[in-house]
N, C-alpha and C positions, 0 to 999 in steps of 0.2 A: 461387497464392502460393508461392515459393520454400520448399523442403524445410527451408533455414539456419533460418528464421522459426520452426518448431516445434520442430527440435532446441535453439534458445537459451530460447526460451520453455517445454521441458520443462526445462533445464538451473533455468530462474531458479524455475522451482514447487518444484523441487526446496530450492532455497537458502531460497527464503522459506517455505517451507513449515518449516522448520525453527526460523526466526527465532522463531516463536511459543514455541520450546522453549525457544530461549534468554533471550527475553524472561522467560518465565515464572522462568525459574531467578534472572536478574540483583535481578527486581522485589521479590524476597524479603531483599536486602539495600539495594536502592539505589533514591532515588525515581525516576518515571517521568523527570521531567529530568535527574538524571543517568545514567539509562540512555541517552537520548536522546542526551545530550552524547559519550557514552566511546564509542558507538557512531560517532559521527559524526568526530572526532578519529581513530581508527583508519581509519575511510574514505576520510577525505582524505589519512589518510598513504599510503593505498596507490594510492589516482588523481595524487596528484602525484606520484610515485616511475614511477607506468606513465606519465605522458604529459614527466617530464623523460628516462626510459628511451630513448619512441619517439617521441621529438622530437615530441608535437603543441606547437601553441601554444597559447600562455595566454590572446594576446592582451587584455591588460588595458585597452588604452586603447580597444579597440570592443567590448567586451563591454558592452551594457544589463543593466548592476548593479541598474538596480531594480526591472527587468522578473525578473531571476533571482532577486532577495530576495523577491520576489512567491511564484515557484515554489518558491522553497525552504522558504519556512514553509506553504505551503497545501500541497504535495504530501510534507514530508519531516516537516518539525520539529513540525508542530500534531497531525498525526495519529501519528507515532511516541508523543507523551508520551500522547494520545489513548490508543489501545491499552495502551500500561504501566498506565494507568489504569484499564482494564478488567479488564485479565488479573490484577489485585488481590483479582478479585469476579467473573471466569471460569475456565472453565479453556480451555488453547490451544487445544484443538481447538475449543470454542463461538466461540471468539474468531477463527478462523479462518472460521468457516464462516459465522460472518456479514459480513465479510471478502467472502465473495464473491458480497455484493452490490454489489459496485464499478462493474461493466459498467453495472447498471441507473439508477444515481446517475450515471454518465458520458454515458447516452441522455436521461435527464432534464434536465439542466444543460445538454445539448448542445442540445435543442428549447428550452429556456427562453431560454437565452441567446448561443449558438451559431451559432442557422439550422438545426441539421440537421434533417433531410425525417421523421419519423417514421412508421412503419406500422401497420395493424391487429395485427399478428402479435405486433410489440413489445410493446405495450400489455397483449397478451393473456399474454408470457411478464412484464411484472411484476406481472400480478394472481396468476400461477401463485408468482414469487417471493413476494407476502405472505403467501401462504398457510402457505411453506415456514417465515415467522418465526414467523407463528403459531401452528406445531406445534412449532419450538424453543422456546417460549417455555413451552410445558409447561401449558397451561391446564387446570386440575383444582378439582374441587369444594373441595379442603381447603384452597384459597389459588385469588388471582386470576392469579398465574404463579409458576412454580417457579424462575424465572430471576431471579438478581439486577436488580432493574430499570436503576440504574446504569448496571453493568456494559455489559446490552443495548445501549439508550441510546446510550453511550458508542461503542460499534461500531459502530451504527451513521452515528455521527457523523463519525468516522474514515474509515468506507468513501465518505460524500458530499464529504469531503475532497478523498480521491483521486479519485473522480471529474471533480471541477472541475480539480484538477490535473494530472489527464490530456490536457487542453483545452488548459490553459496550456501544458503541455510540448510541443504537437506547432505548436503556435504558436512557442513559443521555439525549437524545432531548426531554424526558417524561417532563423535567421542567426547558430546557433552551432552546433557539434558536439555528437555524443554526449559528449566526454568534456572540454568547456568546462561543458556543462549538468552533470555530474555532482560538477565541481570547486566550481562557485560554487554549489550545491544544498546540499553536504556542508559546505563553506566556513559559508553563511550560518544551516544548521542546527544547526552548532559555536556558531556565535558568540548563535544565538537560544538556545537550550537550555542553555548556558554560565551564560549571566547570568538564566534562570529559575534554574536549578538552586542558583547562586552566595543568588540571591536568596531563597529562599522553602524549598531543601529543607539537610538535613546529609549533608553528603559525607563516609562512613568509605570515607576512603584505605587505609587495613591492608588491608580487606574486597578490595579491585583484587587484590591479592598474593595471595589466596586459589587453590589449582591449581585447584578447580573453575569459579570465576569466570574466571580467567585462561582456560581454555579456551573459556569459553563468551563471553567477548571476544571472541576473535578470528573463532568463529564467526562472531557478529553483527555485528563490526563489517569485520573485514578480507573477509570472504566476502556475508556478509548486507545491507553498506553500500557498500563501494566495488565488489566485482566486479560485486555485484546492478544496481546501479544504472548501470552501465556498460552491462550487457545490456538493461534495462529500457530505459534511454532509443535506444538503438540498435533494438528492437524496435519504439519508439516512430514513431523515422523512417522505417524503413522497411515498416513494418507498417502504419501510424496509432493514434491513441490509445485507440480503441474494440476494437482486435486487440491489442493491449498490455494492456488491461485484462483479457484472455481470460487470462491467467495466473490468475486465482481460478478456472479450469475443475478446473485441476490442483493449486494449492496447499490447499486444503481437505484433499483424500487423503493428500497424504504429510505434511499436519500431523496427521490422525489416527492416522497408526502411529508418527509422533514423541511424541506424546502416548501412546498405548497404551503403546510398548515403554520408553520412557526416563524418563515421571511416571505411569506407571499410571493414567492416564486412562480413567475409564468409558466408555464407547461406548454410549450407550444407542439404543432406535427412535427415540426421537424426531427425536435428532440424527443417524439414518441418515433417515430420511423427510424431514427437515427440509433438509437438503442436495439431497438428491432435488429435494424439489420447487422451491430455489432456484437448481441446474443447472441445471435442464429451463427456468424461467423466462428466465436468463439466456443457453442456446441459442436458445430462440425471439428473444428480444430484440433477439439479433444477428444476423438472418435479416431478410429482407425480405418483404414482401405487399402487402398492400393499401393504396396512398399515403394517408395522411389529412392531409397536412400541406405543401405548396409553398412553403411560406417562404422566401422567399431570402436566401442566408448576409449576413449582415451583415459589412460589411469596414472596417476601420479604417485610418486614415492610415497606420500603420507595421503591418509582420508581424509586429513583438516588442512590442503594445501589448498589455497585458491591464488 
């Protein structure tokens, strides 16, 4: 595999790996939907600015809009307010680190629904991943878990998200670019998180104008939304979506020293063992052995059907 494929995908651990920082900071003034939103508005400001910059196209009239509304709320907009929702009742570094169970929720959906070939090895790294939840989860005599249940929950729901929508997306790059996918991804996560937000949560506008928020904006959304997702889907293509998902190898670590250094975030064993043993699951996973599964991939009338 081309050397470009690990420098962008340390580049994007790095940015996401952060995002938890920022999440956590915005979530303290704004609901999850309008985090979702302001993040996603800054995104598309910066993907449409880089693709009217370097002339790509937009192509509007062959772009499969509902094949992309599809990917946009399963891989962008459900899981973003997802996580805001958790990091309520985590802290980023948990919420990260469950987070990178993605690979494993990506090998699942992928044999369920997919075709792909599955192997003993696999199997055998997500029995190593539940173990690793199971020791986050803090299980002690004085309570049935020390983790917000929620919260947990919550993550995990997000992470099987992105899984499915990593399927989606290596489907969709069959007949759009990296950075058509990133436009109408941002595009229809604005417009989905928009009208929850508008709907259901209160927007303090003052609170945007704030310097600490204002910076932590731009973070997430001009760095963390549009460049991120630029890389991500480009890792996407030419990686595939199960090497894309390998970014949770490295975003867990640099969420815990953004957590440590910038929210004083405790570090506890648990969640150094807990991690442990949900790497280690997720290396195996993505290894190969022992075939248990020849299913042949199921193929659809179109390559942007999902």
């Amino acid at each position: 595999m081309h050397r470009s494929l690990f420098l962008v995908l340390l580049l994007l651990s790095l940015i996401w790996g952060g995002s938890y920082y920022f999440i956590k900071v915005l979530i303290q003034d704004f609901g999850p939907w309008t985090v979702v939103f302001l993040r996603s508005v800054l995104g598309l400001a910066v993907i449409t600015l880089v693709m009217v910059v370097m002339r790509k196209p937009f192509q509007f009239k062959n772009t499969p809009w509902v094949s992309v509304c599809v990917m946009a709320l399963v891989n962008t907009c459900i899981p973003w307010a997802i996580i805001g929702f958790s990091e309520m009742r985590l802290t980023s570094s948990m919420a990260s680190i469950l987070n990178a169970t993605t690979p494993l929720w990506s090998l699942v959906v992928g044999v369920l629904f997919f075709g792909t070939v599955s192997f003993r090895m696999q199997w055998i790294g997500i029995s190593a991943a539940i173990i690793g939840l199971i020791v986050l989860l803090g299980l002690n005599p004085a309570s049935i878990i020390s983790v917000d249940a929620h919260g947990f929950i919550a993550m995990i729901i997000a992470s099987l998200f992105y899984g499915l929508g990593s399927h989606f997306s290596k489907r969709l790059l069959k007949v759009i670019s990296t950075y058509q996918a990133t436009f109408g991804t941002l595009l229809f996560s604005m417009l989905g998180s928009g009208g929850f937000a508008l709907s259901f949560e209160t927007i303090s506008y003052s609170k945007i104008a704030v310097p600490q928020n204002m910076t932590v904006l731009i973070g997430l959304g001009i760095f963390g939304s549009g460049v991120a997702y630029i890389l991500f889907y480009w890792i996407v293509q030419n990686g595939g979506p199960v090497f894309a998902t390998m970014v949770t190898y490295l975003l867990p670590l640099f969420s815990l020293v953004w957590g440590a250094l910038m929210l004083n975030e405790h570090i506890g064993w648990s969640m150094i063992a807990g991690l442990a043993f949900i790497l280690v699951g997720v290396f195996l996973a993505s290894g190969k052995g022992v075939k248990l599964s020849s299913k042949p991939k199921h193929r659809k009338n179109s390559t942007y059907d999902i």
